[in-house]
N, C-alpha and C positions, 0 to 999 in steps of 0.2 A: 257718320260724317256724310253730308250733302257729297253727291256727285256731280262734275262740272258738264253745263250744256255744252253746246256750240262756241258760246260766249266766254265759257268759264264763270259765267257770274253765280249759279248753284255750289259754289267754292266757298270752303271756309273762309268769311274775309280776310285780309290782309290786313284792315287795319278798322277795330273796332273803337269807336267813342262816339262823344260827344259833339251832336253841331259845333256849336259852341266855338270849339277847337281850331275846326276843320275851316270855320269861317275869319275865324284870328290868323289863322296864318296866310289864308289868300288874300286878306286882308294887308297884312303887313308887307307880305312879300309873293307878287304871282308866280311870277320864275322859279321858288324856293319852294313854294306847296306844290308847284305844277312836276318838279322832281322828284316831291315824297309821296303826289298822289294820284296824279294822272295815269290811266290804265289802271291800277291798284281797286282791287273789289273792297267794299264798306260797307258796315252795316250800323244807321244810324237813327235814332229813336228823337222823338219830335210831332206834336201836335199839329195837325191839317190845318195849316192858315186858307189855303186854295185849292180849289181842283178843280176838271177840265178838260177842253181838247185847244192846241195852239193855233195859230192860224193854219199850220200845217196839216192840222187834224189829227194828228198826236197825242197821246192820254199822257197828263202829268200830274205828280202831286206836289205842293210846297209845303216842306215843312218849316216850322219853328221851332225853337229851340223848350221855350216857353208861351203860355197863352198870354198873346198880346200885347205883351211887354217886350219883346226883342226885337228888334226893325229887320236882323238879319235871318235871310233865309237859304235853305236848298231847293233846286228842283230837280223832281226826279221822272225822268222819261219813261215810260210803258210802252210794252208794243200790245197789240192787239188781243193777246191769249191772256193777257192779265187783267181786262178789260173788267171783270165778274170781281176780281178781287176789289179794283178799283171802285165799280159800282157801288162794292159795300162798307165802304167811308164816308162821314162827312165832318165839315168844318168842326175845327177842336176836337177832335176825336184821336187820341194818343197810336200811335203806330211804330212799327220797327221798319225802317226797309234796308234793304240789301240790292246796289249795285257796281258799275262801271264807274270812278268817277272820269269825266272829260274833259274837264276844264271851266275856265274862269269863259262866258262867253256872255259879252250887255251886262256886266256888272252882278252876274250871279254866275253861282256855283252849279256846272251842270252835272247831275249823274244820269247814266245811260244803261237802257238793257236790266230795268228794276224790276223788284222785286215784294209782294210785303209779306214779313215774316213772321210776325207780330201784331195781334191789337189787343 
């Protein structure tokens, strides 16, 4: 069993699935996913639509659910020591991540404090 950082996000997640899901419900109701998922560690599997630094200079990835065919996505925030992991993704390339999620903020789903676990 993964041991938790600072963050706790090195934690077995709390709540494993599918984009998909995750995006149906913040979708239907924010208030209602924001209660079953905010704070809550995730570990969610989805092809690199994007990657990047934000205007902040912040590393992130967005995944999709599926290639190219989904309009709905996740983003997931990086700090600096994941930077190497991040380096070695690119577009459409299948990954798992794992972290914080934080809420619905500009129309997307944001996770924090990530993680990849998987490619």
């Amino acid at each position: 069993m993964p041991s938790a950082d600072a963050d706790g996000v090195r934690q077995p997640p709390a709540v494993a699935g599918g984009l998909g899901t995750l995006l149906r419900e913040y979708g239907a109701n924010e208030v209602r996913a924001d209660a079953s998922y905010r704070g809550q560690v995730i570990q969610t599997t989805g092809y690199v639509e994007s990657l990047g630094r934000d205007m902040l200079d912040s590393i992130y990835v967005v995944l999709t659910s599926t290639r190219g065919s989904d309009p709905t996505s996740l983003q997931y925030n990086f700090g600096e020591a994941e930077l190497q992991q991040v380096a070695n993704v690119s577009r459409g390339k299948h990954i798992t991540v794992r972290g914080r999620v934080a809420g619905l903020s500009l129309g997307s789903v944001i996770v924090s404090n990530c993680e990849i676990v998987g490619q």
